[in-house]
C-alpha positions in Angstrom: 29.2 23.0 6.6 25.6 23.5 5.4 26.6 23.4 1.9 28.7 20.6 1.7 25.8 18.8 3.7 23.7 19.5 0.8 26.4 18.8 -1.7 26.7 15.3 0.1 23.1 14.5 0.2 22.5 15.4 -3.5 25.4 13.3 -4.2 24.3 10.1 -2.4 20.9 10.5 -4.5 22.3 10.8 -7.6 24.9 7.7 -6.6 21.5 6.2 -5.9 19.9 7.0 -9.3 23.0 6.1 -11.1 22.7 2.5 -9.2 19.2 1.9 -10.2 19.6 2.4 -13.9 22.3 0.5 -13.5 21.1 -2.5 -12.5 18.3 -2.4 -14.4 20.2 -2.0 -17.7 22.1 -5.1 -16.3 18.9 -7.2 -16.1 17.5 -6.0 -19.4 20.7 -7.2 -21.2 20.4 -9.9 -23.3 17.7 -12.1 -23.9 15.0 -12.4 -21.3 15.2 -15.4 -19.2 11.4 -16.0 -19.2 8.5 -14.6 -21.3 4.9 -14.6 -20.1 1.6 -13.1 -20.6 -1.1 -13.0 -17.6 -4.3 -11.3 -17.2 -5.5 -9.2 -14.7 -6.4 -12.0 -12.5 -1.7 -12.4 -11.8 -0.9 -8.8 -12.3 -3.5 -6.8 -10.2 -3.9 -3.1 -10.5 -3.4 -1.0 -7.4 -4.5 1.9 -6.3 -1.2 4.4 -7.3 0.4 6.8 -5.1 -0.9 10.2 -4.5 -0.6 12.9 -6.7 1.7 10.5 -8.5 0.9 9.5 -12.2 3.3 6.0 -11.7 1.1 3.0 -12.2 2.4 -0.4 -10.2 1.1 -4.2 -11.1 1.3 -6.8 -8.2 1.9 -10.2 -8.9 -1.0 -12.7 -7.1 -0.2 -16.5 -6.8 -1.7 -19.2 -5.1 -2.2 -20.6 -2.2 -2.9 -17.0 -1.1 -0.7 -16.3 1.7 -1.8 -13.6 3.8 -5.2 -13.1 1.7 -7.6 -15.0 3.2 -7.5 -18.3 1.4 -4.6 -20.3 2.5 -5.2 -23.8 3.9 -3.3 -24.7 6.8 -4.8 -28.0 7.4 -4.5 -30.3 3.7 -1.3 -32.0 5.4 2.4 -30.2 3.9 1.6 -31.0 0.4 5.0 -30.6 -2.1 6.5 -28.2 0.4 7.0 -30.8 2.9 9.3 -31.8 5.4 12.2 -32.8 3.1 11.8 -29.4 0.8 12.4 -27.4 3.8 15.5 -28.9 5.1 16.6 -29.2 1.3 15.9 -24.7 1.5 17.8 -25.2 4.8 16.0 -24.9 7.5 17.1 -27.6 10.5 14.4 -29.7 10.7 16.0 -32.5 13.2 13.7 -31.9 16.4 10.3 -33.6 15.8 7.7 -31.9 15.9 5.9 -34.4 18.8 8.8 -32.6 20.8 6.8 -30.8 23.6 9.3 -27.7 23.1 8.8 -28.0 19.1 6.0 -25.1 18.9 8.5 -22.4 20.2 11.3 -23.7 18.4 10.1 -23.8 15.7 7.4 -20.8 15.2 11.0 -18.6 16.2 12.2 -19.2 12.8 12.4 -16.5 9.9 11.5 -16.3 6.7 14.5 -17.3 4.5 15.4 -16.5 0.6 14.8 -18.8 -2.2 13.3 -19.2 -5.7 10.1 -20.3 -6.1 7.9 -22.2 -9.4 5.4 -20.3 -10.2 3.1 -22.4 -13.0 0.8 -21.0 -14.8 -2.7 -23.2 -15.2 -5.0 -22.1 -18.0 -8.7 -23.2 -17.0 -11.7 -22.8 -18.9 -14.2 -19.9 -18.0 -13.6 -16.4 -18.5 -15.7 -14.7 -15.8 -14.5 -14.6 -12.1 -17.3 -16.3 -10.3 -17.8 -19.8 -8.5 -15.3 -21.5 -10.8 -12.9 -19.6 -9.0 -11.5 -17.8 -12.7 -11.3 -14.5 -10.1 -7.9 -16.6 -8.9 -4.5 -16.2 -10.1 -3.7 -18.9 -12.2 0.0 -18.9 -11.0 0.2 -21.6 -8.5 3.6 -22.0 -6.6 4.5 -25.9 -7.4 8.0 -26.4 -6.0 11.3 -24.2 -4.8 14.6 -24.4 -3.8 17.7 -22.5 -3.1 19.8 -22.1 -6.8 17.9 -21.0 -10.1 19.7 -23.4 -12.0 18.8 -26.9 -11.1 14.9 -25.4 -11.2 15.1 -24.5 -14.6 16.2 -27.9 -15.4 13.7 -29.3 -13.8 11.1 -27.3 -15.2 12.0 -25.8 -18.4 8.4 -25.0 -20.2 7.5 -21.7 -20.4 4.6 -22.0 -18.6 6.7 -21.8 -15.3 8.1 -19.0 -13.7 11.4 -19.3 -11.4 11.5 -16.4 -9.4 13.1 -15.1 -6.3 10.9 -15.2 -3.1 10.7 -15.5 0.7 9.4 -18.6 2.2 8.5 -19.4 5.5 8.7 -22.5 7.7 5.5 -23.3 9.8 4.5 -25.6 12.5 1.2 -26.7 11.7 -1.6 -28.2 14.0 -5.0 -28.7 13.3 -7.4 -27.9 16.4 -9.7 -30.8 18.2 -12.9 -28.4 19.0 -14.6 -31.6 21.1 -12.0 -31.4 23.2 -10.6 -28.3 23.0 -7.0 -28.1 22.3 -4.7 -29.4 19.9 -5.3 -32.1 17.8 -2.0 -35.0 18.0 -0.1 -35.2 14.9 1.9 -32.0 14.3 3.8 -31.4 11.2 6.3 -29.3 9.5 5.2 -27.1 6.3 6.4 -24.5 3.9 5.0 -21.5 2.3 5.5 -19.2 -0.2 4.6 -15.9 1.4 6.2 -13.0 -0.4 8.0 -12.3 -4.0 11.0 -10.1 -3.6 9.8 -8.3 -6.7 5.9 -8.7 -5.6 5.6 -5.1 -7.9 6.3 -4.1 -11.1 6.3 -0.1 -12.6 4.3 -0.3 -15.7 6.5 1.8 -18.0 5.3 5.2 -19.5 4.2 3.9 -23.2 1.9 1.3 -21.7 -0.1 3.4 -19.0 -2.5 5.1 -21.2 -3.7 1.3 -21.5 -4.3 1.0 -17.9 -4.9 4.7 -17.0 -8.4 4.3 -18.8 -9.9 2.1 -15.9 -11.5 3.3 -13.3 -11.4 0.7 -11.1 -8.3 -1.0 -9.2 -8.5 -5.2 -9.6 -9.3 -5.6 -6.0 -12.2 -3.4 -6.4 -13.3 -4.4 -9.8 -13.1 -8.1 -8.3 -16.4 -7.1 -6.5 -18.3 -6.3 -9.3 -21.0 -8.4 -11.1 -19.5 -7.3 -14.6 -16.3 -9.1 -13.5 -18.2 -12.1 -12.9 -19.5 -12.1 -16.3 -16.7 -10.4 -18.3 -13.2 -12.2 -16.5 -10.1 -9.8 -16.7 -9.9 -6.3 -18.4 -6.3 -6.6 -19.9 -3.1 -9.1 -20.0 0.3 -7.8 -20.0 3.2 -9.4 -21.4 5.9 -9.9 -18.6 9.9 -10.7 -19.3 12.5 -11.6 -16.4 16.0 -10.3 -17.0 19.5 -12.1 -15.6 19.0 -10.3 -12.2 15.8 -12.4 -11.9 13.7 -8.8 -11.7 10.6 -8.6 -14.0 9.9 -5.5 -16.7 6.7 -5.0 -18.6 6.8 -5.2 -22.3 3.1 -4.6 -23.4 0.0 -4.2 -22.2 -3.4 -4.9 -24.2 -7.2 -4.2 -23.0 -8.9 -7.5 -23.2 -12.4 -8.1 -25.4 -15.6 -8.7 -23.3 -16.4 -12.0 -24.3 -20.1 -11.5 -26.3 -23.0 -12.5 -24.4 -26.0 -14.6 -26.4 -29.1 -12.4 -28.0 -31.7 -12.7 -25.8 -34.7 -14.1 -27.9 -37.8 -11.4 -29.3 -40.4 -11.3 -26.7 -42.9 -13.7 -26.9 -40.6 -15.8 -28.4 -38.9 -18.8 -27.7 -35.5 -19.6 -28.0 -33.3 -21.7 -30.1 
């Protein structure tokens, strides 16, 4: 009985194996349904596994959920009201509705693509000009890929599959201590399904050669003078999932000679 225990476990892991390659030669077939290259400031570098030589990028986006940045009182913005209910969430009870709180703060997280666009800015460093951001910000989403595409079809945005959340938002009267009148209904992005991608063997010697991960190197004054140490090149496949093509170490942009002692400058 042992052995065919063993037998049976083996077998359900290589079944497993066997599904994974699967699908990923699935998603990989064809053309690439989006091309894009970021920097280090949309693909961070974590710190890997132990005694594990894999390598993982995590896509960042903004508004950062769940990072310290988000803004929960700028009124619902694009993901209003009428985005939710269009995701499907039942929005009918109003929010003035003295059980509205409960109601709706017991709702889950639901499925659904999200635009990510990508915004090129000027800067290369990561300080006050907030060039330490990703410069994927999440515009728009909705439940089928399609009709997003459509609507957005420059390469510049990203349609990919996330979680999004539905919040009930009220902003907090400190004079008199409570909340403020005039609750609303908001959405969020707050997680890609794919939030990590496996940077494949060929491209880790790239990577491998830093010392720092991005959080870390973030910190740094060199980052606030240099910007982001590499870009990678990202494709999504039919199954929506993202693979890494290439990876590149970026230039340190040159900083100006100072002037000879004594000297002034031009």
């Amino acid at each position: 009985m042992r052995r065919i225990a063993i037998l049976l476990a083996a077998a359900l892991v290589l079944a497993a194996d066997i599904f994974v390659v699967v699908k990923a030669a699935r998603n990989r077939s064809g053309p690439p349904i989006a091309t894009i290259e970021l920097t280090e400031r949309e693909l961070r570098l974590v710190r890997p596994q132990r005694e594990s030589t894999a390598l993982f990028l995590e896509l960042a986006w903004e508004p950062a959920w769940g990072r310290g940045r988000f803004n929960f009182e700028d009124g619902p913005g694009w993901f209003n009201q009428a985005k939710l209910e269009e995701i499907g969430y039942d929005c009918r009870l109003a929010p003035s509705d003295p059980s509205a709180a409960a109601h709706y703060r017991a709702m889950t997280a639901k499925e659904a693509f999200a635009v990510l666009e990508h915004r090129e800015a000027g800067g290369a460093g990561a300080g006050d000009d907030g060039s330490a951001r990703s410069r994927l910000v999440a515009v728009d989403a909705g439940r089928d890929f399609a009709p997003l595409r459509k609507k957005y079809p420059d390469a510049r945005f990203l349609i990919v599959p996330a979680l999004v959340r539905l919040l009930y938002t009220v902003e907090w009267d400190a004079n008199a201590r409570r909340d403020a009148p005039g609750a609303y209904l908001r959405g969020a992005v707050v997680e890609m399904l794919v939030g990590q991608v496996s940077v494949p063997p060929s491209q880790r010697s790239v990577l491998q050669a830093l010392r720092q991960t991005t959080s870390d190197y973030l910190t740094t004054p060199e980052a606030r003078t240099r910007g982001p140490r590499y870009s990678v090149v990202l494709y999504y496949g039919r199954n929506y999932e993202p693979w890494i093509g290439s990876c590149r170490l970026l230039t340190p942009p040159e900083t100006p000679a100072s002037s000879p002692s004594g000297a002034p400058g031009k």
